[in-house]
N, C-alpha and C positions, 0 to 999 in steps of 0.2 A: 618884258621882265621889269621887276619894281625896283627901285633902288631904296634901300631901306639898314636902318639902323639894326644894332644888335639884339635891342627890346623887340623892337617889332618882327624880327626874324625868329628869335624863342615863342613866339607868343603867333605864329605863324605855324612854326612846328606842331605847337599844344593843337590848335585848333585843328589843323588837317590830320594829326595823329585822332586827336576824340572823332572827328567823322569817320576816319578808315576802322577803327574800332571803338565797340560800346566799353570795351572792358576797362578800356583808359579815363581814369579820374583824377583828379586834382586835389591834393587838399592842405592846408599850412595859415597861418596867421592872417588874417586878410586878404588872404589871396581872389577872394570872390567876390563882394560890393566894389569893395576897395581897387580890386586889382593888383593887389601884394604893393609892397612899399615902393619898388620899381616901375609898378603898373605893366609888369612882364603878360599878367595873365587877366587883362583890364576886358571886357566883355566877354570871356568865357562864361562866366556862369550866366549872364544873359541870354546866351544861344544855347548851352549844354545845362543852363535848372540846377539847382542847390543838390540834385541828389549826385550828383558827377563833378560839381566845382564845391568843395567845402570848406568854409571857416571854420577852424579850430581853437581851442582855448591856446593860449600860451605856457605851452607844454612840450619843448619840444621833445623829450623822450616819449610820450604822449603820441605826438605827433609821427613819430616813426615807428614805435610799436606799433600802433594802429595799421598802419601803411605797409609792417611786417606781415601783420597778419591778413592782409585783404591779397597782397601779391601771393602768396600759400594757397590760398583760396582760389585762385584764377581771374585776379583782376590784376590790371600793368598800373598802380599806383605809381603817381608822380608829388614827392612831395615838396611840400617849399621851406627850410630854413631862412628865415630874416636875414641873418647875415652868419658868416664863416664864425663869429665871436660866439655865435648862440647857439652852435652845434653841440658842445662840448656834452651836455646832459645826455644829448641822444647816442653816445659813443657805444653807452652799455649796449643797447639793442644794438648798434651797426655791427659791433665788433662780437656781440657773443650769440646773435641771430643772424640777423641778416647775412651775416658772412659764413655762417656756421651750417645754415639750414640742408643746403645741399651736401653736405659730407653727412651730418648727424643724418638725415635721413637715407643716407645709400643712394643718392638718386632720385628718390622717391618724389622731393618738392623743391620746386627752385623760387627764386624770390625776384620776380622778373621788378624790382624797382628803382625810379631813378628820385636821387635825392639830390635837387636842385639849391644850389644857394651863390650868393653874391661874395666875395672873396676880395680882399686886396686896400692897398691905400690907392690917395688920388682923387677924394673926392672931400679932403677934410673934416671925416668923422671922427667922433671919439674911439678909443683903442679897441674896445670890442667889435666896432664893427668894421675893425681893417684887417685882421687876421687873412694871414696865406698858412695857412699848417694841413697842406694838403698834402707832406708826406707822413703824418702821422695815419690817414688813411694807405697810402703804399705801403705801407708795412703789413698790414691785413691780408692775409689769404682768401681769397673768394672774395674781394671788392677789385672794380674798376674802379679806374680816378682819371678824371675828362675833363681836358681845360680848354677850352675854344679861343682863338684870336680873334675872331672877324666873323660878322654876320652872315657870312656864306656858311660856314663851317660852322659855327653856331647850329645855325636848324636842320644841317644835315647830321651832325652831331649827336645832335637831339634825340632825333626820329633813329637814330642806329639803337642808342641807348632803351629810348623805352621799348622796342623789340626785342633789348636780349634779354635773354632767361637770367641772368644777374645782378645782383644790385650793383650800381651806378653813382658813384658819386660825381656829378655832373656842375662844376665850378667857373660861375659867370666874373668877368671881372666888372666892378660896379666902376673901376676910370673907363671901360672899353662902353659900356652900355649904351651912348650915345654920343663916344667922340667920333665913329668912322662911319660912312656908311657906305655901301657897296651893291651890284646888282644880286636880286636872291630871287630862285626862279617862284613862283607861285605851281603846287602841286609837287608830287613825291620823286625824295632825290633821298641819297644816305652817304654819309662819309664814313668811311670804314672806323670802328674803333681800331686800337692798336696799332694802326699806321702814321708815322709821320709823315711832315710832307717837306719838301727842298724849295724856301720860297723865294733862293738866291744861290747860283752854280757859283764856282770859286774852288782856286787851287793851293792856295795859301794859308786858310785858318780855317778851320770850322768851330761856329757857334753856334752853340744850341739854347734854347729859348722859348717858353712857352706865355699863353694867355696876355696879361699885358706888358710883358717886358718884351714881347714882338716889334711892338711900334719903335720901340729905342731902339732895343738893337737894330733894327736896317738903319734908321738912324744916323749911329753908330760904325756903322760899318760903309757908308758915303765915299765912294773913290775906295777900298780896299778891294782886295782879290777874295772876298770873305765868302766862303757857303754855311750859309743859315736856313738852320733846319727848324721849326716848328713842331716842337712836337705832337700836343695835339691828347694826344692816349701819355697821359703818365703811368697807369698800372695795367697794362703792360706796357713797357716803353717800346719802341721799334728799334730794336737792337741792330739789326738788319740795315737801317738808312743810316742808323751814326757809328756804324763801325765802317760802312763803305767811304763813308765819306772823312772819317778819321785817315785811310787807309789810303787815300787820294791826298791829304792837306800836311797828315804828318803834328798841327798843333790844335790844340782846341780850349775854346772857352765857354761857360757852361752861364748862363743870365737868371736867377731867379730874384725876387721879391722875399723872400721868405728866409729868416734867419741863415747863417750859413752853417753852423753846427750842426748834424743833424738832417739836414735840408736836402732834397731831392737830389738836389745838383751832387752830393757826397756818393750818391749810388752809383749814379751813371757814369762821374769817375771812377770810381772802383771798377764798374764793368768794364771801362774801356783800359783800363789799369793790366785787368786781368786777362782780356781777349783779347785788346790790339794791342799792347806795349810794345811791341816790337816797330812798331808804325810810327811810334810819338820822334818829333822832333825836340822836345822841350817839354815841361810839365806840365799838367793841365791845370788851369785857372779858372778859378771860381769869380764872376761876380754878384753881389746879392747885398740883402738888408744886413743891416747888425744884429748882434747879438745882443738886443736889447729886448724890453719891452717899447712894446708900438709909442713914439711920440704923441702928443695933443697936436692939434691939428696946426699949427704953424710951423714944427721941424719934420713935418710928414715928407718933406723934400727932398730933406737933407740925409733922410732914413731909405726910400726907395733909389736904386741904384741910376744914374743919372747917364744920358748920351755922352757925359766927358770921362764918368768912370767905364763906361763899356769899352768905351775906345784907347783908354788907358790899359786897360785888361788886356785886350788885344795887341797892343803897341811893346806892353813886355814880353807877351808869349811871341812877337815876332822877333824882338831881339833877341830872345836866349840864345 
């Protein structure tokens, strides 16, 4: 078994998903000579030819419409956005096609695509390309939204996504890309969407946590009695593992990257607001980014949530 980074575990998936099937294509900004800016997808078009790995112009509505209409058609398009900053054009297709097709047509057509892109600070880029607004996708009816921790779960991840009959918005973290790496088997495995996973038992706090605010919070939670969950699937969240484990701890703290207003973390309190209250020991705390616009790359620091604020987060939800 290989021990391998999280680039090379995506870009693992791509390749044993195009041998198991012809119908799986590639296509986004460079993603073919080049290898995409990450070099996630760096000798595909070598082994699978320009007609299955595609450059595109710099289009990304372009680029998903296209990809809208090839998965309609019976191919499992994978496409690539450059980064989280440069989705925003393609929203009209995601949100009034892709997400629509299967109701507008009764069944009739599903839109089996996964739309891959790089997310998050941590690697001191300018502002657009450190966007986390992957709950503006959960709000969408008919999209998934897939955030991976770790290069296991990454190409299992993967491989779930481009088999389902739905579109997939599928969000790499570009800090995680190559700080961890881990064993990943070579040949086909799949992690379930919609399930989270328990990546630490604990009877005293649960915190919840996805893509790269995983690393901090274990972190974070160093010597505490803490169960942290991963979630893994944001749309659909795994209601099932964080209400059991709410319901076992009694407090909870919620870890995102991503503005707090508005922000994923606001749902899943409400959810658990609504179906475990009765369980809570003390309110539930949120920690996350500000409410700002993304700093220049020198207070990117000071903006993504740090292992002394997780543990702060914590330290008050256990005194209430």
């Amino acid at each position: 078994m290989a021990t391998m980074n999280m680039v090379h575990a995506i870009n693992l998936a791509l390749k044993e998903e195009m041998e198991r099937d012809k119908n799986v294509v590639i296509l986004g900004e460079d993603v073919g000579r080049d290898g995409g800016v990450f070099r996630v997808t760096e000798g595909l078009m070598d082994q699978f030819g320009e007609e299955r790995v595609m450059d595109t112009p710099l289009a990304e509505s372009g680029i998903v419409g296209t990809a809208i209409g090839m998965a309609v058609y019976g191919l499992r398009p994978v496409a690539e956005i450059q980064f989280m900053g440069f989705i925003y054009p393609a929203v009209d297709q995601i949100f009034n096609h892709a997400a629509r097709i299967r109701s507008r047509s009764r069944g009739r057509y599903s839109v089996p695509l996964v739309i891959r892109t790089p997310y998050g600070v941590g690697i001191k880029s300018p502002e657009h390309h450190s966007e986390s607004s992957e709950a503006h996708f959960c709000h969408m009816p008919g999209i998934k939204v897939v955030v991976p921790s770790s290069p296991y779960n990454a190409k299992g991840l993967l491989i779930s996504a481009i088999r389902d009959p739905d579109p997939v918005i599928f969000l790499e973290s570009t800090r995680l890309y190559r700080m961890i790496k881990e064993e990943v088997p070579e040949g086909e495995y799949t992690v379930p969407l919609g399930k989270a996973r328990i990546v630490q038992e604990g009877g005293q706090v649960t915190v919840v946590a996805w893509g790269s605010m995983l690393q901090k919070t274990m972190k974070a939670v160093e010597g505490a009695d803490a169960e942290v969950i991963d979630l893994m699937t944001l749309n659909p969240f795994d209601e099932e593992t964080v209400y059991a484990s709410v319901k076992k701890t009694g407090r909870v703290v919620i870890v995102h990257e991503a503005p707090k207003t508005g922000g994923f973390g606001a749902e899943i309190s409400a959810s658990i607001a609504e179906d475990a209250m009765l369980y809570l020991k003390g309110p539930i705390k949120r920690v996350t980014g500000y409410d700002a616009v993304l700093p220049l790359p020198k207070l990117e620091d000071y903006y993504m949530p740090t292992v002394e604020r997780i543990r702060k987060g914590i330290d008050e939800v256990m005194q209430y």
